[in-house]
Structure formats: structure tokens, C-alpha cells
N, C-alpha and C positions, 0 to 999 in steps of 0.2 A: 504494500500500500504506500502510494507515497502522490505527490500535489504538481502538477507540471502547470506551465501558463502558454496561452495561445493568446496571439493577436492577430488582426487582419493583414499585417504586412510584414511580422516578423519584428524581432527587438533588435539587437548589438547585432554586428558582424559576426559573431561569435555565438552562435545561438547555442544552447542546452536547454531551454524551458525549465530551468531551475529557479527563474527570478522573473518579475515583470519586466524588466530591462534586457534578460537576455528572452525573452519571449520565442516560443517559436511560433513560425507562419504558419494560417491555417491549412496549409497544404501538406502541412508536418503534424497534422491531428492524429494520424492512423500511431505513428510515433510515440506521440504522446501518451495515449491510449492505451499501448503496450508498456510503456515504462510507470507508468501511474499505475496499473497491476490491477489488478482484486479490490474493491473497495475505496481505489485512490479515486481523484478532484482533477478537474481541468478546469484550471480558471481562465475566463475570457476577459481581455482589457476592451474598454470601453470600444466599439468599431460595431460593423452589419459583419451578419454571418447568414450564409445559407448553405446548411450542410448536416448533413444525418448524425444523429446522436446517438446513438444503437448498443452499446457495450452495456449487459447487464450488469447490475453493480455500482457504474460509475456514477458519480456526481458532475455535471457540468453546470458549471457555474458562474452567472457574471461577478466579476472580481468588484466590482463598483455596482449596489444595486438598480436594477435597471438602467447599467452602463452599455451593455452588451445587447445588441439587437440582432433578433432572429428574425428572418422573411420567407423561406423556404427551406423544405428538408424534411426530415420524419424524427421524435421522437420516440426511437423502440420500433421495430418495422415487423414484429410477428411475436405470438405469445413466447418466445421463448428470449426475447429482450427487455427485458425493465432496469433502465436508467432511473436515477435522482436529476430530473430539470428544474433550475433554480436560478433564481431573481432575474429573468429576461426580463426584454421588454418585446411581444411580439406582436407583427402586425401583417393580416392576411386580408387581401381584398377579392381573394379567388375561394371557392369552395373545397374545403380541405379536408380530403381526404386520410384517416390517422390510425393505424391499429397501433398495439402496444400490447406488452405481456402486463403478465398480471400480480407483476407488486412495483409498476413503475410510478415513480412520482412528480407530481406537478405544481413545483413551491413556489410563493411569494416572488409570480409573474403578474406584469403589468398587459393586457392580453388586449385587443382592440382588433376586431373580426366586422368587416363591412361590406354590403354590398354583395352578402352570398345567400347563400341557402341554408347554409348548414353547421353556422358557426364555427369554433373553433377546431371540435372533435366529430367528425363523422361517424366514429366507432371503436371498440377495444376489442383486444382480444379475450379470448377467454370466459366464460361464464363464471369461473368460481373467484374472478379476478381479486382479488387485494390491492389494486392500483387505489394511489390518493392523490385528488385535488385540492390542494389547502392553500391557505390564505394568499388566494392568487383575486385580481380585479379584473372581470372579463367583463367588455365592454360590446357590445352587437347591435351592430344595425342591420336588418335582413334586406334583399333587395323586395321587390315589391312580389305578389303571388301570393299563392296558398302553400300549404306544407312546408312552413319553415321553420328550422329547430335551433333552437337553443344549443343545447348540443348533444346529438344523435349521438346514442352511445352513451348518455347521461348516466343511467341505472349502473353500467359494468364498472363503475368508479362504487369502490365497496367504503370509502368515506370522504366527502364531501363538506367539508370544513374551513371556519375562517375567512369564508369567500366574499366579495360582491359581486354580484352579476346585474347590470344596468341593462337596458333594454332600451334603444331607442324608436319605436315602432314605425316611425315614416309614413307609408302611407297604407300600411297592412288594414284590415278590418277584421272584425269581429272573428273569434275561433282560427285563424291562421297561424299562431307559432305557438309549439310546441313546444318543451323538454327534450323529446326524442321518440321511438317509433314502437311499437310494438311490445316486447317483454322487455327492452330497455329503458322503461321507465323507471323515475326513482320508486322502490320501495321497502318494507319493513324492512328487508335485508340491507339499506346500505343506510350507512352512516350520516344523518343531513343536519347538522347544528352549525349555529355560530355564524349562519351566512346570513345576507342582505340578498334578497330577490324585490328588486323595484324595474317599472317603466314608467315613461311617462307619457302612460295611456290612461288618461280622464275619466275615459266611460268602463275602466276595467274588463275590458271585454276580450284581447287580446290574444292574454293568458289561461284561458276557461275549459281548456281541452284535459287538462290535467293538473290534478289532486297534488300539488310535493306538500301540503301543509300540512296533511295529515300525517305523513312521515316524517316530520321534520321536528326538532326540539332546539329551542332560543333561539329562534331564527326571526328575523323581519322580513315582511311583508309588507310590499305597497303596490296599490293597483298589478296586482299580480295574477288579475281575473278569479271571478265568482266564486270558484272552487278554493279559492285560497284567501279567505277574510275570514278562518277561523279554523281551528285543532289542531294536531299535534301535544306537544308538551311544553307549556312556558312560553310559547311564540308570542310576539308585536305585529298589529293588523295594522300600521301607522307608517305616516312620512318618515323616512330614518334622518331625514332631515340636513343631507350632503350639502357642502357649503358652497357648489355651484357645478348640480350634475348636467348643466348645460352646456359647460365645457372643459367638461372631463375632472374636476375634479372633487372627486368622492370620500375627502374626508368628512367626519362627521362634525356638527356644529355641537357646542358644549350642553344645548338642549336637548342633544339628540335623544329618543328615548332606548336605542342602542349602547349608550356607553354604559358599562359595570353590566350589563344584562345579558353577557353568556354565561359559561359554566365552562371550567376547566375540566370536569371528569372526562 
């Protein structure tokens, strides 16, 4: 186990990926990969990357959070890959295609998905998955149409934590976006706390095709459609009260009725 560094164009003349300074170029990732071992980190300095992250085990990591921007490439590319991806910042405006094994992880990413179908995740691998989503910001705009997901594959994520997920509905109507499809929905079996599920859909109508409130515990809720302004355990049916999710920024105001109202277990 051990910690290499990658940047977009390489560090010193002298590269080892031992330092941020002596950085190796992302062409020298397979490298890196292999010398970080078992359990080792690839830390990314601030620059765009587009390129697969696939070593089960590892941790790729922006070195500066949300220094490191990902645009294209795969996360885990079949169930027998599950990577640790952590503090990106990423941004997909094409419909993204994504399986992954089933204990890969999705940390404290800044996520902004527009103008598709299908959000961020199209799907995972594996049914009995253990992959987590946690305290990452996913941000979606769908393009216009019926059948549009939040993110397809929702359910195979066995805990779903920490999160915000903002919605900006456009010009969708009534029953049009989804969670995800079929037995991929969130339910009793996955883990749903601690997240923010808001749009800023008025008439609540948006989100009405499917129930996560009922599986969910300390979570907020706002306009998150019909199905979800009530149950679960301990949940907020209310504005969480972002100090300006009109553009883009999702912290909470000191009113918010989110702050102190998760639960650590």
C-alpha cells in the first residue's frame, strides 16, 4: 500500500509520483496504479481528467477538494471492480452510461449532470451490491421528455448517505422523473439517511412516481412530489433552506431546519 500523485501534464523533469512536485502525467496512471498496490491512493492535482478508474481497492482522489475535474471515463467498469472515488468535481452533459462492482464508493463529489436522461448513474453492477454514495452534491437538470431518472441504478447503491440531490426540473411536467426503473428503486434494503432530496418544482408534481420517503430516515424533503411529504423515520417535509440553490450553491442557511437533524448511527 502506498500514495502516488498524478497531474495533467506531469510534475519535475524527474518524475517518480512520490511528491506533488515530482507528479506523474496522467499517461503514467497504469504506473501509478501498480506501485500504489493493494489498498494504496492516487492523488490528483488540481487539472480535467478523463480516464477510467477501475483498480478494485484503490482510492482516487482529488488532492485539493474538488481541485480535480473528471469529464469522461468509467468509475469500476464491471462487478468485479470497486474503486474508492473521492472529492471530484464532475460534470457530464451527455447521458452516462456507469456499471461498477459492488463495494465501490462515491465520496464527497461535487456532481452537476445536465441536459440528459439519465443522470449521473445509469446502473451498477450486481444485485447484492454494497457500493456507497455518500456525502457527495448531485446536481441535475434532465433534458426535456418523459422517462427521466435521477439516477437509474438508484436502488443497487446499498447506502445512500450524506447526500444533496437538487433537481432543477426545466421544462419536465407532471410524473416525468424518476429515481430509477424497475426493481432499482430505492428500498427497505438500502440504506437512505442524512440526504437532502429538493427541486424547484412548485406544484410538487415532478417527483410522484416514486415513494424514497418511506425508506428513508433524517432525511429532507422539498417538493419532492406527492409521494414524499411524509414517512419514513425522523424525516423534514420542508424548505432545507440552501443559501442560493439558484446558483448552485447548496449550503445551508443557519435557519435551516437541517442542521443538528441527522443521526450519526
Amino acid at each position: 500500500m502506498a500514495t502516488r500523485y498524478i497531474s495533467p501534464t506531469g510534475g519535475a523533469s524527474t518524475q517518480d509520483g512520490l511528491t506533488a512536485d515530482t507528479a506523474y502525467a496522467i499517461g503514467s496512471l497504469a504506473t501509478a496504479e501498480t506501485e500504489a498496490g493493494s489498498s494504496g491512493t492516487i492523488l490528483f492535482l488540481d487539472g480535467t481528467y478523463s480516464v477510467n478508474f477501475d483498480v478494485t481497492g484503490l482510492t482516487y482522489q482529488s488532492l485539493n477538494k474538488h481541485g480535480a475535474a473528471y469529464t469522461n471515463g468509467s468509475i469500476g467498469s464491471g462487478a468485479s471492480t470497486s474503486p474508492i472515488f473521492k472529492d471530484f468535481v464532475v460534470t457530464k452533459n451527455a447521458d452516462y452510461v456507469q456499471s461498477f462492482g459492488s463495494e465501490t464508493i462515491i465520496d464527497g463529489c461535487l456532481i452537476t449532470a445536465t441536459n440528459i436522461n439519465q443522470g449521473f448513474f445509469n446502473r451498477t453492477n450486481g444485485s447484492a451490491s454494497t457500493s456507497k454514495f455518500i456525502n457527495n452534491i448531485l446536481f441535475f437538470e434532465p433534458s426535456a421528455g418523459t422517462n427521466r431518472y435521477l439516477m437509474a441504478g438508484f436502488g443497487f447503491f446499498n447506502e445512500l448517505s450524506g447526500n444533496t440531490f437538487f433537481v432543477k426540473t426545466g421544462n419536465l411536467s407532471a410524473g416525468q422523473l424518476s429515481t430509477s426503473v424497475g426493481s432499482q428503486y430505492i428500498s427497505s434494503s438500502n440504506t437512505f439517511k442524512n440526504n437532502i432530496l429538493a427541486t424547484d418544482d412548485a406544484t410538487n408534481g415532478i417527483f410522484n412516481t416514486v415513494n424514497v420517503a418511506q425508506h428513508a430516515s433524517n432525511c429532507c424533503f422539498h417538493q419532492s412530489g406527492t409521494n414524499n411529504t411524509s414517512g419514513g423515520t425522523n424525516n423534514k417535509f420542508s424548505d432545507p433552506l440552501f443559501v442560493d440553490s439558484a446558483n448552485s450553491d447548496y449550503r445551508l442557511r443557519p435557519s435551516s431546519p437541517c442542521i443538528n437533524a441527522g443521526t450519526a448511527s
